[in-house]
OpenMM code with the backbone's topology and positions (N, CA, C; nanometers):
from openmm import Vec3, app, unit

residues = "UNK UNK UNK UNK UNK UNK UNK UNK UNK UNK UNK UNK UNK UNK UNK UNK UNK UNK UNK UNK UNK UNK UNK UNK UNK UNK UNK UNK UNK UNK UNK UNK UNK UNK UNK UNK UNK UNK UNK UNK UNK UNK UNK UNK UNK UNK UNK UNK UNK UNK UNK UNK UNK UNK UNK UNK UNK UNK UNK UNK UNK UNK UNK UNK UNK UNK UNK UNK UNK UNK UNK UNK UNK UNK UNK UNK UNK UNK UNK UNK UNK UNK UNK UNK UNK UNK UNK UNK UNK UNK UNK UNK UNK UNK UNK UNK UNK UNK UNK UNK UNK UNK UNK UNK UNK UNK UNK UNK UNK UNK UNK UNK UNK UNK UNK UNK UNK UNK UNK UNK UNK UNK UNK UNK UNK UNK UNK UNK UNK UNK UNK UNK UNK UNK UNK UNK UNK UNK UNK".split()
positions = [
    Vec3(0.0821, -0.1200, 0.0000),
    Vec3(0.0000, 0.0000, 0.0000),
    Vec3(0.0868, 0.1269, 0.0000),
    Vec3(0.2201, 0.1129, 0.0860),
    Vec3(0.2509, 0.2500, 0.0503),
    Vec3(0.3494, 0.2447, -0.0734),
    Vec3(0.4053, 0.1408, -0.1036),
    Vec3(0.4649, 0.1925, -0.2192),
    Vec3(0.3872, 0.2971, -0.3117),
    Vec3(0.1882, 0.2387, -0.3254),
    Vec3(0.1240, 0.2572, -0.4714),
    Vec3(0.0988, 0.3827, -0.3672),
    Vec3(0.1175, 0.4611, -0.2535),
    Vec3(0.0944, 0.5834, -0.2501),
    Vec3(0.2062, 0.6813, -0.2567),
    Vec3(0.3225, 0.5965, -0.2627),
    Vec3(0.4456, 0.6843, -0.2679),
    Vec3(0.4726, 0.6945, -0.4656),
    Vec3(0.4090, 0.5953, -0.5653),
    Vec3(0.3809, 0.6120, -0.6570),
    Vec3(0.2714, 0.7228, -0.7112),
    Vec3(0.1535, 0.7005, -0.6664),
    Vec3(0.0872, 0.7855, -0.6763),
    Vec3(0.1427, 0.9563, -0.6426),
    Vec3(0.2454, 0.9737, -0.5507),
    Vec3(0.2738, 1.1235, -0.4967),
    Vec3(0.3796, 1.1432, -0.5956),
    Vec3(0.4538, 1.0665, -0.6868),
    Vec3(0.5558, 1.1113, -0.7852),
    Vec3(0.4895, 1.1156, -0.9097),
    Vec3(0.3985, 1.0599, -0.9114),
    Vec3(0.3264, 1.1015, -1.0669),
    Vec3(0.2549, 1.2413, -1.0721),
    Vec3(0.1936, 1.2337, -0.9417),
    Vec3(0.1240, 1.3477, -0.9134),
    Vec3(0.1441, 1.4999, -0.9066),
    Vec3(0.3083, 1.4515, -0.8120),
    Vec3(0.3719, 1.5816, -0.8039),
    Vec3(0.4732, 1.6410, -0.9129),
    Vec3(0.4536, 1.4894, -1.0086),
    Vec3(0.5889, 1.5639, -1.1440),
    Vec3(0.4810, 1.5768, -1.2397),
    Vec3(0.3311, 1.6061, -1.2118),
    Vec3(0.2369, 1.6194, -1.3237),
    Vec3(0.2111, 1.8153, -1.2731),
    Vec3(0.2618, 1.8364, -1.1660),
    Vec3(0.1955, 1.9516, -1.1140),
    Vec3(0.3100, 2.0713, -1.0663),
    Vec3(0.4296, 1.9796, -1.0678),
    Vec3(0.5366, 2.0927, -1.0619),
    Vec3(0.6858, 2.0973, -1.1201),
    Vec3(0.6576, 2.1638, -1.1733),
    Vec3(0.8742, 2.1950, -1.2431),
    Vec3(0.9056, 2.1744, -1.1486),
    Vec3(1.0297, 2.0818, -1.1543),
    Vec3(1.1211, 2.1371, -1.0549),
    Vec3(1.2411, 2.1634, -1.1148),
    Vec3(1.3374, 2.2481, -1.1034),
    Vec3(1.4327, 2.3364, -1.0815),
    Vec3(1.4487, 2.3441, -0.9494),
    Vec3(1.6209, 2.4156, -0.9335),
    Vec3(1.7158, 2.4161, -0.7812),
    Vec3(1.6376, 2.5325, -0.7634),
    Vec3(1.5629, 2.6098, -0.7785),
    Vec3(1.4639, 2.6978, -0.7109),
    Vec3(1.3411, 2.6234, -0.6407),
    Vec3(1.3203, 2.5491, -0.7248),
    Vec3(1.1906, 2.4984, -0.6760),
    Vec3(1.1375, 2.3499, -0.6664),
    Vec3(1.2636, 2.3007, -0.5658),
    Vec3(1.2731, 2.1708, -0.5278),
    Vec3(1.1992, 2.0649, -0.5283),
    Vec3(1.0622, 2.1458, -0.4498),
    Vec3(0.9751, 2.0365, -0.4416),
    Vec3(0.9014, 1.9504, -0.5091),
    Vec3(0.8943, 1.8225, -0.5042),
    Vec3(0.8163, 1.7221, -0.5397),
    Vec3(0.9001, 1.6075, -0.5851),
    Vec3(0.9160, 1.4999, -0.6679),
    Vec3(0.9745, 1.3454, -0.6978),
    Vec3(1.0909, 1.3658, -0.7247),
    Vec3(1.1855, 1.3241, -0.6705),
    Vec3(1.3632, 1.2785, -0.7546),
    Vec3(1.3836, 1.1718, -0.7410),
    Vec3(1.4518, 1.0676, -0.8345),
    Vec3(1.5040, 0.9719, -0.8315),
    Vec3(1.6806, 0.9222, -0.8489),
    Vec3(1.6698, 0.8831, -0.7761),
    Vec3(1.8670, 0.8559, -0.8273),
    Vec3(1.9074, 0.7179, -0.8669),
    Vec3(2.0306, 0.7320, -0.9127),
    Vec3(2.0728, 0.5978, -1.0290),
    Vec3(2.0238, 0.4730, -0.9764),
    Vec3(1.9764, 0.4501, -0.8182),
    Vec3(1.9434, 0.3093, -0.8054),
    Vec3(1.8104, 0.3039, -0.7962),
    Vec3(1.7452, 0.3819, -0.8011),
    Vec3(1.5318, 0.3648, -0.8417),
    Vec3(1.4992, 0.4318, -0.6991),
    Vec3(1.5971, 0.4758, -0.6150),
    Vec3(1.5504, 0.5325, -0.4916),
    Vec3(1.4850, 0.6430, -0.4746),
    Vec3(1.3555, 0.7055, -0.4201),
    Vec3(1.2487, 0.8021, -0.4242),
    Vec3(1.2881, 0.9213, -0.3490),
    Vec3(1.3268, 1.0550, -0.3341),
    Vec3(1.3613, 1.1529, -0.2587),
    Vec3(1.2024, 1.2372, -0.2917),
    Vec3(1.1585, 1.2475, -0.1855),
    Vec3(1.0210, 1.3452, -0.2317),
    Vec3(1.0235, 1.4709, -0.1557),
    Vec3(1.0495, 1.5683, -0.1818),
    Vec3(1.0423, 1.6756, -0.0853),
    Vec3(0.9043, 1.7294, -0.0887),
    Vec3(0.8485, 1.7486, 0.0330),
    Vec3(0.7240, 1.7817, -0.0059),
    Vec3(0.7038, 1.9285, 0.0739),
    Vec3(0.7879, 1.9570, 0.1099),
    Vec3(0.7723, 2.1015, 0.2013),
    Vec3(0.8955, 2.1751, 0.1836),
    Vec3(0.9089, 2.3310, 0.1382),
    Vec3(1.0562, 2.3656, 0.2473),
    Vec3(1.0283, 2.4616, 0.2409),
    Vec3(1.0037, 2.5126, 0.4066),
    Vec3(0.9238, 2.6345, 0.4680),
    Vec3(1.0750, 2.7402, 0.4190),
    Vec3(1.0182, 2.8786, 0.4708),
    Vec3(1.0592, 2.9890, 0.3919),
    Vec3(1.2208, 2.9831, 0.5022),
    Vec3(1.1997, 2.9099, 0.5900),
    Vec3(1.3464, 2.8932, 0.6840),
    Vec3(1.4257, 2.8038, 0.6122),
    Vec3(1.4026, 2.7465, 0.5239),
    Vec3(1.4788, 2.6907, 0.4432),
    Vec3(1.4534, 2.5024, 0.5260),
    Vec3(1.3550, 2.4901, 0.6201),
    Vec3(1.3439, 2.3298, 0.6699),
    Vec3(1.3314, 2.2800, 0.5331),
    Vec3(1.3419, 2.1690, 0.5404),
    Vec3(1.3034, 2.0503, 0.4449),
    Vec3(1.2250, 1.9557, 0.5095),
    Vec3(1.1017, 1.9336, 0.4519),
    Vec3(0.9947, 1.7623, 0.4989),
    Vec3(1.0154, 1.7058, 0.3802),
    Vec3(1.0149, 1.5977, 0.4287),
    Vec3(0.9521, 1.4915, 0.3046),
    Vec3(0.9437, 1.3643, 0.3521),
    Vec3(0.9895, 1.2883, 0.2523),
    Vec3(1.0147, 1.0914, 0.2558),
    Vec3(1.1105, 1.0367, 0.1597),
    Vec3(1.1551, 0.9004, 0.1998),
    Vec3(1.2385, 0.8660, 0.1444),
    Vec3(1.1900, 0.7117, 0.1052),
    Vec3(1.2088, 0.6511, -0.0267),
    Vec3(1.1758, 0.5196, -0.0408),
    Vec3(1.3246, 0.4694, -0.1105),
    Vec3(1.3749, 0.3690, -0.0500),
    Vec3(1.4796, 0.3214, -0.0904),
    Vec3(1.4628, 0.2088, -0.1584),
    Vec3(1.5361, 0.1761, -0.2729),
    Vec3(1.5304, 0.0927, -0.3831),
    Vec3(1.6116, -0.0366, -0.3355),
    Vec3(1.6833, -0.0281, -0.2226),
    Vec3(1.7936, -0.1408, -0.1563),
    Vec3(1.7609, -0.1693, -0.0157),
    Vec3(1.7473, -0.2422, 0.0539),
    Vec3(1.7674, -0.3075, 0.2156),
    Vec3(1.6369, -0.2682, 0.2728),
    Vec3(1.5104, -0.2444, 0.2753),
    Vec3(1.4323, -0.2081, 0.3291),
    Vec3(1.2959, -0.2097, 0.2734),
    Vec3(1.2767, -0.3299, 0.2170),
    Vec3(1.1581, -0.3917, 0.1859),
    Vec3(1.0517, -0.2972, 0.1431),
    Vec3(1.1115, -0.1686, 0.0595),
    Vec3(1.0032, -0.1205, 0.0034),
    Vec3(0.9483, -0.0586, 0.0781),
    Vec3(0.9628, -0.0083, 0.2606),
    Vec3(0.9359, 0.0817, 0.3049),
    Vec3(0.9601, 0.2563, 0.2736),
    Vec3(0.8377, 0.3349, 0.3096),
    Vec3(0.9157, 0.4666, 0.3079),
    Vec3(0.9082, 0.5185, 0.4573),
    Vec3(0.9746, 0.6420, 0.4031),
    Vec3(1.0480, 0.6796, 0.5382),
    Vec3(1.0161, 0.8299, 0.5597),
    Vec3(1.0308, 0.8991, 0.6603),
    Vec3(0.9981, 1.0552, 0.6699),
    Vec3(1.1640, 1.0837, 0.6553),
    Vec3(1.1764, 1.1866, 0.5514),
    Vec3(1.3254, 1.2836, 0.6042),
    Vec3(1.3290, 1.4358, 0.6464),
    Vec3(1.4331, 1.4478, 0.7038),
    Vec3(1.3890, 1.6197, 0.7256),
    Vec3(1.5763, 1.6693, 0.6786),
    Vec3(1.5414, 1.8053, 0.6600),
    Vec3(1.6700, 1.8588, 0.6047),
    Vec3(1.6171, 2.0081, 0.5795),
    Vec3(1.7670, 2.0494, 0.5390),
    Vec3(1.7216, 2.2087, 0.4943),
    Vec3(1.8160, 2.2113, 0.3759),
    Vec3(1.7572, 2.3725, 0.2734),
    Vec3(1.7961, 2.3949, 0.2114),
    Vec3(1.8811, 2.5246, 0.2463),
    Vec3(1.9900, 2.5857, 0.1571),
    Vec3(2.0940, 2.7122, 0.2128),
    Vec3(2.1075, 2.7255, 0.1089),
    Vec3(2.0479, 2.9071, 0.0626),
    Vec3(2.1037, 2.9521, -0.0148),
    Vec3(2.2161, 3.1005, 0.0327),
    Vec3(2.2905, 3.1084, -0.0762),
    Vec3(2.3887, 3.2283, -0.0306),
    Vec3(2.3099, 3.3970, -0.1230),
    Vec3(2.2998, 3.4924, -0.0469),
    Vec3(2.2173, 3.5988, -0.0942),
    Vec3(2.3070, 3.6298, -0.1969),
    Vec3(2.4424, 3.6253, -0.2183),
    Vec3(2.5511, 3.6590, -0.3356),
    Vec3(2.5119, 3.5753, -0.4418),
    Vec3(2.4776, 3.4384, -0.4685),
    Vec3(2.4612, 3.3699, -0.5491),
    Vec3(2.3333, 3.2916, -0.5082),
    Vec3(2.2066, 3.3435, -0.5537),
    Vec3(2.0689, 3.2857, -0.5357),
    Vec3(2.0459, 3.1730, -0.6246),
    Vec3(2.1184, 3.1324, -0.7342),
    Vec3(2.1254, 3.0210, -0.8351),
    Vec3(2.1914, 2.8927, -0.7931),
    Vec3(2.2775, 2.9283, -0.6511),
    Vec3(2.3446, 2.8148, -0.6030),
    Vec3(2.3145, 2.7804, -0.4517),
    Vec3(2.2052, 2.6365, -0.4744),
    Vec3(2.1211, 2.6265, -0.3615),
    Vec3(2.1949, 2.4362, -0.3033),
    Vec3(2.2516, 2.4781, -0.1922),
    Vec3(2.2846, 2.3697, -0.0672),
    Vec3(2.1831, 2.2654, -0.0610),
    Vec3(2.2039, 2.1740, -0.0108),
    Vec3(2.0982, 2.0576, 0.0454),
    Vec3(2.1537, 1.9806, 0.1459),
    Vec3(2.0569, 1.9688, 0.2539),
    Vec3(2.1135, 1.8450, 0.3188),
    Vec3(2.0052, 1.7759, 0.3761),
    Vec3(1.9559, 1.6426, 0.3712),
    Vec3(1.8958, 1.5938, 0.4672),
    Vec3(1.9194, 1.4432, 0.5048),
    Vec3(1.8221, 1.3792, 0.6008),
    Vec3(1.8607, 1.2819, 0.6614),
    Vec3(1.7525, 1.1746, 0.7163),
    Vec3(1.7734, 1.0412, 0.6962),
    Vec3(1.6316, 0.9799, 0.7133),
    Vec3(1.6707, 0.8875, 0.8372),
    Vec3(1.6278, 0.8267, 0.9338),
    Vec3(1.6241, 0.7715, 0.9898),
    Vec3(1.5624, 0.6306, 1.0079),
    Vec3(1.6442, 0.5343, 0.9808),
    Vec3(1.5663, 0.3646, 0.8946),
    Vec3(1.5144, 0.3321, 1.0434),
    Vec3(1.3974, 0.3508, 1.0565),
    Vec3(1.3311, 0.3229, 1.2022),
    Vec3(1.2871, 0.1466, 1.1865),
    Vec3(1.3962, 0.0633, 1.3290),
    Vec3(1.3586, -0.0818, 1.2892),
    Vec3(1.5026, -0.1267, 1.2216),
    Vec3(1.5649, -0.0163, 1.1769),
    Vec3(1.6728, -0.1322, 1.1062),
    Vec3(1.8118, -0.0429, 1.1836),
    Vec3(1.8011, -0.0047, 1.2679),
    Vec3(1.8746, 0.1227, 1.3611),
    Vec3(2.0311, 0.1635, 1.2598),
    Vec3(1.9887, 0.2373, 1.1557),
    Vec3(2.0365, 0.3124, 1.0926),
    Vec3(2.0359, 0.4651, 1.0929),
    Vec3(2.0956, 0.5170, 1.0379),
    Vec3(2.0368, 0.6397, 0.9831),
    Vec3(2.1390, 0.6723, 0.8675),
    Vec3(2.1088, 0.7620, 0.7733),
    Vec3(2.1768, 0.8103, 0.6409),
    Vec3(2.1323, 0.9577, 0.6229),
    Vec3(2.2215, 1.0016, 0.6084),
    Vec3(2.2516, 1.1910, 0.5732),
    Vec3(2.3274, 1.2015, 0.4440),
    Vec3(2.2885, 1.2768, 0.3856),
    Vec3(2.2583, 1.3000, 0.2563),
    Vec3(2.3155, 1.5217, 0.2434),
    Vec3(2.4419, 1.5183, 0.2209),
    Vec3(2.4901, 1.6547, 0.1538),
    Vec3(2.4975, 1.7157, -0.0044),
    Vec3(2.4772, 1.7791, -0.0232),
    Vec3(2.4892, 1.8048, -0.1420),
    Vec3(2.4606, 1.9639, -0.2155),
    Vec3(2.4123, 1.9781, -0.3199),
    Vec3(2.3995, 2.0633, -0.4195),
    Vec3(2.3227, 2.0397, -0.5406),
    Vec3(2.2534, 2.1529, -0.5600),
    Vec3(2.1658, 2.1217, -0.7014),
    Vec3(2.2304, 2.2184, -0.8247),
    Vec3(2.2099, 2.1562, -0.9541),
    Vec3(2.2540, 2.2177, -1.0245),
    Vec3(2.2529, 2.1807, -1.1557),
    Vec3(2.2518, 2.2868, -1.2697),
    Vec3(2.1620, 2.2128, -1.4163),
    Vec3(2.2460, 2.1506, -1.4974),
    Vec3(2.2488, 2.0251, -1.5313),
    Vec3(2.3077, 1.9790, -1.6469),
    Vec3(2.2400, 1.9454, -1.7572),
    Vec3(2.3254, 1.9441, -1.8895),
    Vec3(2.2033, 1.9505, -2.0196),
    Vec3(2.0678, 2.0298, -1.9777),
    Vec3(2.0487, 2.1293, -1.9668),
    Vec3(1.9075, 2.1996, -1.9254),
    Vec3(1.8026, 2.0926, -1.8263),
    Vec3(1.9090, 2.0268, -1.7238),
    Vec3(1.8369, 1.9900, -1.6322),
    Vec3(1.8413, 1.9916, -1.5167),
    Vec3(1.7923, 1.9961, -1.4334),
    Vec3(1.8423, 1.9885, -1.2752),
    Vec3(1.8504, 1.8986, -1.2182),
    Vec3(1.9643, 1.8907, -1.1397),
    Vec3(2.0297, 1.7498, -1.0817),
    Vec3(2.0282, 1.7791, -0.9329),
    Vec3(2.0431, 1.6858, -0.8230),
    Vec3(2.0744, 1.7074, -0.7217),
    Vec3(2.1489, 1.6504, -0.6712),
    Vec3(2.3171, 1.7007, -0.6715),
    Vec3(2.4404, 1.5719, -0.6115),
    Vec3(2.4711, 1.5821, -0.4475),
    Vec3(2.4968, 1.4618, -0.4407),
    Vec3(2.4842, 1.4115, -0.2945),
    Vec3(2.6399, 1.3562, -0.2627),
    Vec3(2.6425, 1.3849, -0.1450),
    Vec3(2.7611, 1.2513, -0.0354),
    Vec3(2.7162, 1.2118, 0.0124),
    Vec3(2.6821, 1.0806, 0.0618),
    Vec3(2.6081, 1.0211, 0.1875),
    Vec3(2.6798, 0.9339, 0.2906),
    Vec3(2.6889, 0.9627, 0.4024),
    Vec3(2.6843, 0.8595, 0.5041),
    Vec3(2.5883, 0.7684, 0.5670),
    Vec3(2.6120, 0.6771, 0.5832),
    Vec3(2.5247, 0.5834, 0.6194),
    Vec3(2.5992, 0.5138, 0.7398),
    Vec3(2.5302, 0.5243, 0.8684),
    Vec3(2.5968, 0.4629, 0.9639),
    Vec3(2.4605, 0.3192, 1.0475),
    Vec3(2.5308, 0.2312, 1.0627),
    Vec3(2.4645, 0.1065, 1.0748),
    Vec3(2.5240, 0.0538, 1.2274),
    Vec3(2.4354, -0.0501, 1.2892),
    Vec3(2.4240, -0.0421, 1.4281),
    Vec3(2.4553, -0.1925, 1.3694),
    Vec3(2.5279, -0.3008, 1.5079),
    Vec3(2.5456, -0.4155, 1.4955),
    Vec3(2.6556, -0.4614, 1.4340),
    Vec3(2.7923, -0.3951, 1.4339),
    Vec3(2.8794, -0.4230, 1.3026),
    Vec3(3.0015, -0.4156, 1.4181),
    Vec3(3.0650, -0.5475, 1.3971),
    Vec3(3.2019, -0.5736, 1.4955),
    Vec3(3.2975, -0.4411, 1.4509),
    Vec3(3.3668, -0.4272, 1.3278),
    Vec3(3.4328, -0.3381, 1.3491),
    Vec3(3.4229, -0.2141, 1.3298),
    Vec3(3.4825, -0.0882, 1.3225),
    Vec3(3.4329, 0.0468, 1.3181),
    Vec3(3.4238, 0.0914, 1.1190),
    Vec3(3.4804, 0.0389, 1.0645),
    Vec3(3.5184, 0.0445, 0.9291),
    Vec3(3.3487, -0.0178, 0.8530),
    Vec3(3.2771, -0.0951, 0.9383),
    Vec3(3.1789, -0.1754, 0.9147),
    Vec3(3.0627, -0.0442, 0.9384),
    Vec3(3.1046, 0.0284, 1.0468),
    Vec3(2.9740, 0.1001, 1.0414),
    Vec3(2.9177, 0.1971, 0.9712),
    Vec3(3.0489, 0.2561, 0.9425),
    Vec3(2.9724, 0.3854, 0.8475),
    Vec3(3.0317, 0.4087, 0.7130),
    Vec3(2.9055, 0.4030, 0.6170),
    Vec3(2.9706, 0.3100, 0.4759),
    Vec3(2.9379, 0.5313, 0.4430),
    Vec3(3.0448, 0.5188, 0.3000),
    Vec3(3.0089, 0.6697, 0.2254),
    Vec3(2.9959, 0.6466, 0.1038),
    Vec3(2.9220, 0.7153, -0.0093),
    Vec3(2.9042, 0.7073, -0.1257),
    Vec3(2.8702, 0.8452, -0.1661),
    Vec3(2.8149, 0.8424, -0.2867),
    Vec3(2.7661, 0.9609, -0.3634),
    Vec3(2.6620, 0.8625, -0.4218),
    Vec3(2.5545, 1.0306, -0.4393),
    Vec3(2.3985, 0.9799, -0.5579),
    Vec3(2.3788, 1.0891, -0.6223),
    Vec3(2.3291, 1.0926, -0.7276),
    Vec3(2.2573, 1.1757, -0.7879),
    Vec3(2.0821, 1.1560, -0.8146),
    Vec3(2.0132, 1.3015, -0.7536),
    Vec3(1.9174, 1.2511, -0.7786),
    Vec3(1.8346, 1.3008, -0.9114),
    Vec3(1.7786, 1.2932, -1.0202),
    Vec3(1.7100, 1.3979, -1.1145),
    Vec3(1.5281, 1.3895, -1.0874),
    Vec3(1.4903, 1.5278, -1.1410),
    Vec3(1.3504, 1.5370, -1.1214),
    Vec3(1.2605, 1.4353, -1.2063),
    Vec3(1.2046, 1.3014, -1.1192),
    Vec3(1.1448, 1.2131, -1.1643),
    Vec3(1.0533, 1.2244, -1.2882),
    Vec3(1.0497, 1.3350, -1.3578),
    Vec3(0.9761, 1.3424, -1.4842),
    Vec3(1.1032, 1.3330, -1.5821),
    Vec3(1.2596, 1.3638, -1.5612),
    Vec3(1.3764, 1.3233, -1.6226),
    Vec3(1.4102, 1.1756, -1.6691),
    Vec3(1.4684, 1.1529, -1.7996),
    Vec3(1.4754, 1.0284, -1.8467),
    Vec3(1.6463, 0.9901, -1.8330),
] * unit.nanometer
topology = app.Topology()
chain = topology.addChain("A")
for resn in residues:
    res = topology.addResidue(resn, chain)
    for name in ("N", "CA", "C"):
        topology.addAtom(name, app.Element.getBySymbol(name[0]), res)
């Protein structure tokens, strides 16, 4: 059930809004089918949303929160960061980055940490990568 409502909110919201690094909100997807939905970011720059991950978590979604930072010198170059919390699998993953247009599109690049509970050594716990996410109406 929630996948077909976390489906339903990316069709919905890439039927009803551009997004551009101005105007973040609604479906991104990144290279592994994973769902970033921002669905809020108050004028303080918070970030709400959810997160559905395409790997380790049975198709659950997730609430994330984060903010966006822009610099008043350069209003075209907008910060990101947020962070979900895998409730049940005692994780959590934070997510840095930047948006920004390639081929006349907007991208959103990421670093992520991911730190994991249960892991003998310290090298085990906190894995790093990069994602990119593009606005789910992008091919």
């Amino acid at each position: 059930m929630k996948i077909i409502y976390l489906l339903l909110i990316i069709g919905f919201s890439s039927q009803l809004i551009s997004q551009s690094c101005q105007n973040m909100e609604g479906a991104w997807t990144n290279e592994l089918g994973s769902a970033l939905v921002i669905d809020l970011i108050q004028e303080d720059g918070t970030l709400i949303g959810h997160y559905a991950s395409s790997t380790g978590v049975d198709g659950k979604i997730f609430p994330l929160h984060g903010w966006i930072n822009k610099n008043a010198d350069n209003p075209n170059e907008v910060n990101i960061a947020f962070s979900v919390r895998w409730k049940g699998y005692g994780s959590i993953t934070s997510w840095t980055g930047y948006c920004l247009v390639q081929e006349g599109k907007p991208q959103i690049k990421t670093i992520w940490n991911l730190v994991r509970s249960g892991k003998e050594f310290d090298w085990e716990r906190i894995i790093t990568n990069s994602s990119t996410f593009k606005a789910s109406d992008q091919k």
